[in-house]
Each structure stands twice: as C-alpha cells, then as structure tokens.
N, C-alpha and C positions, 0 to 999 in steps of 0.2 A: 354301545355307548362308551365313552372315554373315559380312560380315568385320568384324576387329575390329586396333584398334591400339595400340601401343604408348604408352607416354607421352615416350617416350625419342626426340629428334629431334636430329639434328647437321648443321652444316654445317661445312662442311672450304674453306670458300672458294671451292669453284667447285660443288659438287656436294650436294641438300638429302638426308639417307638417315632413312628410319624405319623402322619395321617391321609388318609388315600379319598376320594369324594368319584360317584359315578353316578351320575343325576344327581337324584335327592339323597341318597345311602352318602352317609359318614361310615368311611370304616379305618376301625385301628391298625394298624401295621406294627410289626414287631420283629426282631430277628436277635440272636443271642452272640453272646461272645464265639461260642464254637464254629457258628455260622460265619462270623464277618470274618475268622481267622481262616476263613478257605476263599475270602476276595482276594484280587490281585494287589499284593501289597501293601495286604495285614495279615501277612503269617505269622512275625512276631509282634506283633506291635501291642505295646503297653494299655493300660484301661485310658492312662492320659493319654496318649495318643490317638484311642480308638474317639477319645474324647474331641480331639483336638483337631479332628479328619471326620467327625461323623458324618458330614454332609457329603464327602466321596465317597463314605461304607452308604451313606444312603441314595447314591446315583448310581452307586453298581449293582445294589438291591432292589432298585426299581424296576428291571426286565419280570425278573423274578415275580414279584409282587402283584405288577400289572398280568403275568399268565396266571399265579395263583387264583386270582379276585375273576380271571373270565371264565376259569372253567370251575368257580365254586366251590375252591377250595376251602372255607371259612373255615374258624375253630369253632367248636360248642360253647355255648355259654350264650347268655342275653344280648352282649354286645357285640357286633358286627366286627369280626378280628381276621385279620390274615397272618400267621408268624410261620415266616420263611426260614426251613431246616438246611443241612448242606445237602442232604438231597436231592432238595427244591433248586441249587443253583444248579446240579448236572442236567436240568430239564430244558432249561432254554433253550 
C-alpha cells in the first residue's frame, strides 16, 4: 500500500514533524535537528533556516520515512510514529 503525505510540515526548533497516511493508519513522522544536518544542504544551516526550507528537509526525508513505515520500523508508544535517525538516511 502507498504512502502518502500531508502537506502540513512544522518545525518546533529542534524537532521536523509531518504526517504520513497508508490506507486507514495515520502515522506521525519526525526527524531532529542532528538528523536534517546530515541532508544535502543543511549542514550548517540555522534553526531559522531549517525553518525556512522545511519543506526540502521534508522531501529529502521522505525516502527515508517511506522505507522506515514498510519495513515497520515504528517507535513505542500508543501513537503510530516513525522518527528518522542519521542512520536511517545511510539505509536508502
């Protein structure tokens, strides 16, 4: 099944969140500063910048995200979460 995303992307200063949908499953997506500073072309970039680009830290984080959510990667906890490590981007 596909997944599919929100258009709706925030960041809160330390933390990127959007939302991912594969059928009926809503699920969170998340990925942190440390993370987005290993995309191409946020190594240094500021919290307002990362602010100001989030929606390219969140289309470079979508490979990632989408193999996350197929092979079940989820976090613990009651809500349905995926948060992508720099680990996670040397996987794709």
């Amino acid at each position: 099944m596909a997944v599919a995303f929100d258009d709706q992307i925030t960041w809160d200063g330390g933390i990127l969140h959007l939302r991912a949908s594969r059928g009926t499953e809503r699920i969170r997506c998340r990925a942190g500063r440390e993370t987005i500073a290993e995309l191409e072309g946020f190594a240094h970039a500021s919290s307002l910048e990362i602010g100001e680009r989030k929606a390219q830290a969140a289309e470079l984080l979508k490979p990632s995200i989408v193999h996350k959510i197929e092979i079940g990667g989820f976090d613990h906890g009651l809500i349905k979460t995926v948060t992508i490590f720099r680990y996670d981007l040397l996987q794709r």
